[in-house]
PAKETI-592458 format. One record per residue (C-alpha): residue number from 1; residue in three letters; x, y, z. Coordinates in steps of 0.001 Angstrom, whole numbers. Layout:
N
> n;res;xx;yy;zz
> NUM;ALA;X;Y;Z
...
This chain:
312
> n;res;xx;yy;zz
> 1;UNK;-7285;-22397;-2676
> 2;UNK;-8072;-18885;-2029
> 3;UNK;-7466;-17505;-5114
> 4;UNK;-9405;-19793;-6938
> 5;UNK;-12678;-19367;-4508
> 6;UNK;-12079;-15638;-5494
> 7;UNK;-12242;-17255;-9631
> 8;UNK;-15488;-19401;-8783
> 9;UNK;-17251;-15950;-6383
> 10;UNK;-16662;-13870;-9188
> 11;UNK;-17513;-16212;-12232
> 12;UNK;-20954;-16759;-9990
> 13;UNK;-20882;-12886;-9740
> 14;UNK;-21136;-13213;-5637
> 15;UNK;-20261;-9716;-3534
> 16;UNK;-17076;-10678;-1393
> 17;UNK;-14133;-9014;438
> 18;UNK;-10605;-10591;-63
> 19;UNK;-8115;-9914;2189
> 20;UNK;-4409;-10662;1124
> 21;UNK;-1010;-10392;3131
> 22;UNK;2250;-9123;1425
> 23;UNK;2848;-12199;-304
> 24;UNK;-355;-13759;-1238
> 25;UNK;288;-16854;1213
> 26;UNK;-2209;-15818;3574
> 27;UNK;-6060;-15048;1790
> 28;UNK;-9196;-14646;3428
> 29;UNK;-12157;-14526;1234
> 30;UNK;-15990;-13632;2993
> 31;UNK;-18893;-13421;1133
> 32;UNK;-20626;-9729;1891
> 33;UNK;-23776;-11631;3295
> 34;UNK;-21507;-13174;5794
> 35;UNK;-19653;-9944;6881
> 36;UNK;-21962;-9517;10015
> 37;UNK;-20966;-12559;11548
> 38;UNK;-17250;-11666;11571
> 39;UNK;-15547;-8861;13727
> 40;UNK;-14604;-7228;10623
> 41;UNK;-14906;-3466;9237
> 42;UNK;-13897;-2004;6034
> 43;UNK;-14828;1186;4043
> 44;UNK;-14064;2019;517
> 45;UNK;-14712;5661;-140
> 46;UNK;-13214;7799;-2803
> 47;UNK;-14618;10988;-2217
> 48;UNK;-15215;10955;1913
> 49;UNK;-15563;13843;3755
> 50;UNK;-12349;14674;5909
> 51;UNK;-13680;15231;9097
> 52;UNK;-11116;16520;11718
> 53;UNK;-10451;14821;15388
> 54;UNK;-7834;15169;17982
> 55;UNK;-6416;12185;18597
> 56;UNK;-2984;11546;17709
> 57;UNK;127;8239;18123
> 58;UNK;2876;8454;20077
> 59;UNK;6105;6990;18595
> 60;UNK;8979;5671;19781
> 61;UNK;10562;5195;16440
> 62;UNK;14060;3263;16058
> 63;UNK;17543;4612;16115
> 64;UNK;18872;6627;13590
> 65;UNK;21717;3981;13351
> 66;UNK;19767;1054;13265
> 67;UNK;18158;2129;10410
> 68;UNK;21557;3230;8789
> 69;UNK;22164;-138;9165
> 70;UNK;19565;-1730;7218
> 71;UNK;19650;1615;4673
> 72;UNK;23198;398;3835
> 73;UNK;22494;-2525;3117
> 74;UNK;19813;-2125;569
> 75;UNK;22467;254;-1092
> 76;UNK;25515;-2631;-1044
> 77;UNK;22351;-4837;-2565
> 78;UNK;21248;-2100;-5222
> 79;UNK;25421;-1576;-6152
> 80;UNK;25344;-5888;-6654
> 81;UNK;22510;-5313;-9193
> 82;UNK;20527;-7382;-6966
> 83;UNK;17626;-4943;-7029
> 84;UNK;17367;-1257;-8069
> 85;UNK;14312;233;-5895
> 86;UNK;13111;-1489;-2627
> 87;UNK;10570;-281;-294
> 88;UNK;12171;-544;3141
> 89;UNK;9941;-581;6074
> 90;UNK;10056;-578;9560
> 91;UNK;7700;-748;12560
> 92;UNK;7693;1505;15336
> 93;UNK;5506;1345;18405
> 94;UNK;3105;3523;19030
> 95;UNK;817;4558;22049
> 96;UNK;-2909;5262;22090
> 97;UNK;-5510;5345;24221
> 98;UNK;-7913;4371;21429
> 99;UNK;-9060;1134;20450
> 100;UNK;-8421;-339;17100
> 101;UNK;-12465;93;17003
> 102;UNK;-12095;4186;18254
> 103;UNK;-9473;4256;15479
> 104;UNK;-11751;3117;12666
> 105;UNK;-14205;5296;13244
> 106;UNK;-12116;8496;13711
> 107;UNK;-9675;7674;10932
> 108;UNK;-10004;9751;7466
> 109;UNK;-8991;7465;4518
> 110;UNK;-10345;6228;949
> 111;UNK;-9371;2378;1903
> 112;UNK;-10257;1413;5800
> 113;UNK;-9890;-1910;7481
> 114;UNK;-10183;-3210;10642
> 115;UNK;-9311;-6727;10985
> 116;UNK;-10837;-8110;14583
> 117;UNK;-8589;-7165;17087
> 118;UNK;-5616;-7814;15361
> 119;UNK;-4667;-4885;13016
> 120;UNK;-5924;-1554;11351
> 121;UNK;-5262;183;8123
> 122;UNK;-6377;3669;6809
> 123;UNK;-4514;3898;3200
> 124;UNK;-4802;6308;472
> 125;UNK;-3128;3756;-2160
> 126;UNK;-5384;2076;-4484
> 127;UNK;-4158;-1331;-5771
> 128;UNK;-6343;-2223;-8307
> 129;UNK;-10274;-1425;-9719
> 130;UNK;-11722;-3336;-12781
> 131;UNK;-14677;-2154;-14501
> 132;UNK;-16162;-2307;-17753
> 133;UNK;-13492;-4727;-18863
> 134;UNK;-10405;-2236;-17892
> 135;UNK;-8415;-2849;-14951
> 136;UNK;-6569;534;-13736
> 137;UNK;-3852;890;-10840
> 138;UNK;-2812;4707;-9543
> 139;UNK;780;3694;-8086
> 140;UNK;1986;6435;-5179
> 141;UNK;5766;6909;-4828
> 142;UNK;7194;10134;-3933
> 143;UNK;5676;12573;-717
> 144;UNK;6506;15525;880
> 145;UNK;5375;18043;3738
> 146;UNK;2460;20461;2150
> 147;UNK;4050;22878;4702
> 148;UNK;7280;23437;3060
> 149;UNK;7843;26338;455
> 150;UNK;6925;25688;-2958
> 151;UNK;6610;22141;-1532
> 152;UNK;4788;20734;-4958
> 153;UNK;7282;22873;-7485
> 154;UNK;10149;21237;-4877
> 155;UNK;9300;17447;-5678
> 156;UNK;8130;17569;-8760
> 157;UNK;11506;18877;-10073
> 158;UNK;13289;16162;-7530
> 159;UNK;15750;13942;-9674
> 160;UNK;15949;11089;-7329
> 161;UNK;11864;11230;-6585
> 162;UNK;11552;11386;-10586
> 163;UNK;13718;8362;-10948
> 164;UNK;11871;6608;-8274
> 165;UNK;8701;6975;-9667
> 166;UNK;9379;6229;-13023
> 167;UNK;10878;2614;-11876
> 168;UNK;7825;1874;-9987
> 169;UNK;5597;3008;-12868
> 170;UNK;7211;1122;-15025
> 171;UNK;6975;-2417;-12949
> 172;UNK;3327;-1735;-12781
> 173;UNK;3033;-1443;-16321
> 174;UNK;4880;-4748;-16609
> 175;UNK;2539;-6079;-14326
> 176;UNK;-639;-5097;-15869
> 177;UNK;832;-6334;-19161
> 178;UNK;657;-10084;-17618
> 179;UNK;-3019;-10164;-17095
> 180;UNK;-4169;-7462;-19593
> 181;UNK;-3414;-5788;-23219
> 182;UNK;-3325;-2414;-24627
> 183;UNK;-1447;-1052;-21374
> 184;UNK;-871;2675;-21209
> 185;UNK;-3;5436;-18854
> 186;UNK;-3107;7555;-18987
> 187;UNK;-1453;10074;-16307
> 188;UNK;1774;10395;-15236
> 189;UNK;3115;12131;-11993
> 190;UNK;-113;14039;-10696
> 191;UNK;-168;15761;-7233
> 192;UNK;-2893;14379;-4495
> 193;UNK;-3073;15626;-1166
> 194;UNK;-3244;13647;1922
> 195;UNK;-3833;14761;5298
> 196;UNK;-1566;13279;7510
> 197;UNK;-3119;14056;11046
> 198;UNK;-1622;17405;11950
> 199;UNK;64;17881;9005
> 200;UNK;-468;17696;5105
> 201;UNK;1338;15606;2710
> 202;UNK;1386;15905;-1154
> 203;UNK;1813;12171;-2972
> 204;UNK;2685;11877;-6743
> 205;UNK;554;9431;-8304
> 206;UNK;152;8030;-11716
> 207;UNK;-2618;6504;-13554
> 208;UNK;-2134;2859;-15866
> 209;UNK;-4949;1444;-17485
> 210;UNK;-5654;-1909;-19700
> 211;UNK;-8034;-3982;-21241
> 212;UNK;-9638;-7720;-20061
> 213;UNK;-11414;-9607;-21618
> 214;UNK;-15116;-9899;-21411
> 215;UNK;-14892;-13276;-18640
> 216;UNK;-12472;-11720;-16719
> 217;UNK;-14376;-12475;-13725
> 218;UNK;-13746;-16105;-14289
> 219;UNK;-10049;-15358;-13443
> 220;UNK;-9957;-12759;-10936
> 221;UNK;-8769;-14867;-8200
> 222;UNK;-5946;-15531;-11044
> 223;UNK;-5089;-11683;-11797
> 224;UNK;-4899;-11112;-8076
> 225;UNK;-2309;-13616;-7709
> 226;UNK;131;-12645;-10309
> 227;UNK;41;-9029;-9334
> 228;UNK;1028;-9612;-5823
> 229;UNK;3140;-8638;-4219
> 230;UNK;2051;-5300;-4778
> 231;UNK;5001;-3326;-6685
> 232;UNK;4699;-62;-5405
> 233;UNK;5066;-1741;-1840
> 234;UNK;7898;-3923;-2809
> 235;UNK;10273;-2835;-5661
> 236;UNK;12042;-4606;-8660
> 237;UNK;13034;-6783;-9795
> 238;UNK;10216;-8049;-7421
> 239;UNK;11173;-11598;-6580
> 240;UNK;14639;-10972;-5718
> 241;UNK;13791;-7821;-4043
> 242;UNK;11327;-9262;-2032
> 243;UNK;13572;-11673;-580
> 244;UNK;16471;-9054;-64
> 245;UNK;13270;-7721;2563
> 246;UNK;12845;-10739;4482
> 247;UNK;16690;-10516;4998
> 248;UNK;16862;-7404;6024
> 249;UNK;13651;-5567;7964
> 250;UNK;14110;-7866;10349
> 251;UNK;10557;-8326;11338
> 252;UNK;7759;-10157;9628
> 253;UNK;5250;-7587;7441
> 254;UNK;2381;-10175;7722
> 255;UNK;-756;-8051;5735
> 256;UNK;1014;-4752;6270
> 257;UNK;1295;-3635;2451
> 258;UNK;-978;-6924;1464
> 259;UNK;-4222;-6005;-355
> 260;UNK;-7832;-5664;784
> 261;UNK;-10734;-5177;-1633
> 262;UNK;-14370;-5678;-2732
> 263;UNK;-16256;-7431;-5781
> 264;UNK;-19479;-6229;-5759
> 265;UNK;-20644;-9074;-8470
> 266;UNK;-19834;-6462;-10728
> 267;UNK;-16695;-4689;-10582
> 268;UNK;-13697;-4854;-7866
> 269;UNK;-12217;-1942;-6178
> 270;UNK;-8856;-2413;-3976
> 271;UNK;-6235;-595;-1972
> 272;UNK;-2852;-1364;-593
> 273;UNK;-2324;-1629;3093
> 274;UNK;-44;853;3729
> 275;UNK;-1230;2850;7053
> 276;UNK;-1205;57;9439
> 277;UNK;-1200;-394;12800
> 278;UNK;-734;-3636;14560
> 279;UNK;-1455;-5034;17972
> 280;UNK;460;-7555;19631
> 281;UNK;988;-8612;23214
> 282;UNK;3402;-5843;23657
> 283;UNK;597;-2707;22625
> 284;UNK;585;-1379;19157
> 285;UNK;3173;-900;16333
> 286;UNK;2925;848;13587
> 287;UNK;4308;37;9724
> 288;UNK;6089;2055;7415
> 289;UNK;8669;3203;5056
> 290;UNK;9566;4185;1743
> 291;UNK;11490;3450;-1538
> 292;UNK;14632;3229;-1422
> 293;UNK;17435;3688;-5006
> 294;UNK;20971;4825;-5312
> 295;UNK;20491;8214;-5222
> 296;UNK;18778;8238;-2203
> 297;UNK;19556;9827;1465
> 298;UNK;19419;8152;4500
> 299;UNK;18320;11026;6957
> 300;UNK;15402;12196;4416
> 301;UNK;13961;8347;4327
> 302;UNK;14186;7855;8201
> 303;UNK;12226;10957;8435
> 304;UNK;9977;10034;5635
> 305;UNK;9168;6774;7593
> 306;UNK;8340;8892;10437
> 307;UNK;5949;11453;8663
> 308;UNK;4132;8697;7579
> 309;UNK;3399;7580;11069
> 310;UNK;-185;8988;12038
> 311;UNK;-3749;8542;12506
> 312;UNK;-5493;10694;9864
């Protein structure tokens, strides 16, 4: 029912957030004018000002062979033809003396959200922004350390981060083409930097754009739905890559890599939650990973998952 309150907001051109989980099982939907009364904070800013703090996570991130275990299997599942990129995650705990509050406020990111006590995200992935009738998405697939030599000449001319990027543009494009027309790749493979807490990462991006029509409102609770899960997060084919990830992460991504976003009776903005943090009984944990095809290598994805593991 979620979904279609987001149809009836929109079509009565009400602000909201929306708040999805990985699957789009699990929706909340809270008019703006309501925000106050729950223990909720987001911030959508494209063009922040990085402003630089101290703090930093320590991790206690899984065994090398446990995640050769789970690598291996993705790669036995990619030789089947059962998928041909997934994103394989992992969480790792994580020890602060912050608050998920303290970490809101100190965290640098273009999509923030703090969900009660329960989780945090700081991501630099948009999911999708409508306006004027033209819905874009600006999937992220391929990083590296800013530190290295000729770091940006280095993954740009990567085959297997080329091949990666070009799958994941490609399942957006399919995406878009379900809910729009006139789909196009306005900009492919651009550089973006991110900083990463002590360190700085460059992200390739790419930029797909199409047209709705003029009521899209009316079904926006409808677009949402059929682009999620989000592909860049996931992989393809999606729906039998999604449920090669429930069989193997081995832990339940709840919102981590969901969506979060905001109609402002206008337009919609969104990001993917990539970034997250989550608390639980046992202290904090933090999600991530990366995309995973044949050509891929085990150690440079377990230490991708660890770069991305910080509080910008």
């Amino acid at each position: 029912m979620s979904f279609e309150k987001i149809n009836v907001l929109a079509k009565q051109k009400k602000p909201f957030l929306f708040i999805s989980d990985f699957k789009g099982e699990d929706v909340e939907v809270i008019l703006l004018e309501d925000l106050e009364k729950e223990d909720i904070e987001f911030c959508i800013n494209e063009k922040y000002s990085f402003k630089k703090h101290l703090h930093t996570l320590q991790t206690d991130p899984i065994k090398f062979s446990e995640y050769k275990k789970k690598f291996d299997a993705v790669i036995e599942k990619i030789k089947s033809g059962e998928t041909y990129i997934l994103n394989l995650t992992q969480q790792t705990p994580v020890k602060t003396d912050l608050t998920l509050k303290e970490m809101f406020r100190v965290a640098n990111a273009h999509y923030k959200l703090r969900y009660k006590d329960e989780f945090l995200c700081f991501s630099p992935e948009k999911f999708i922004q409508i306006a004027d009738n033209t819905i874009h998405t600006f999937p992220m697939k391929g990083t590296i350390d800013a530190a290295k030599v000729n770091a940006e000449k280095k993954i740009l001319a990567d085959e297997k981060e080329m091949a990666e990027h070009i799958m994941i543009v490609d399942l957006l494009r399919n995406d878009l083409s379900m809910v729009a027309s006139d789909v196009t790749v306005e900009r492919f493979r651009y550089i973006q930097t991110i900083e990463a807490g002590e360190k700085k990462l460059l992200q390739i991006s790419s930029h797909i754009r199409g047209s709705l029509h003029v009521n899209w409102q009316e079904e926006l609770g409808t677009i949402l739905q059929t682009l999620l899960p989000a592909g860049s997060i996931s992989g393809a084919p999606k729906k039998s890559t999604v449920n090669i990830i429930e069989d193997i992460e081995g832990y339940a991504r709840g919102f981590f890599s969901g969506v979060f976003g905001v109609f402002d009776g206008d337009s919609l903005d969104s990001g993917v939650m990539i970034r997250f943090i989550q608390k639980s009984a046992k202290g904090y944990f933090y999600k991530s990973g990366g995309g995973i095809t044949l050509d891929s290598d085990v150690q440079s994805e377990y230490k991708e998952m660890q770069d991305k593991i910080y509080l910008p």
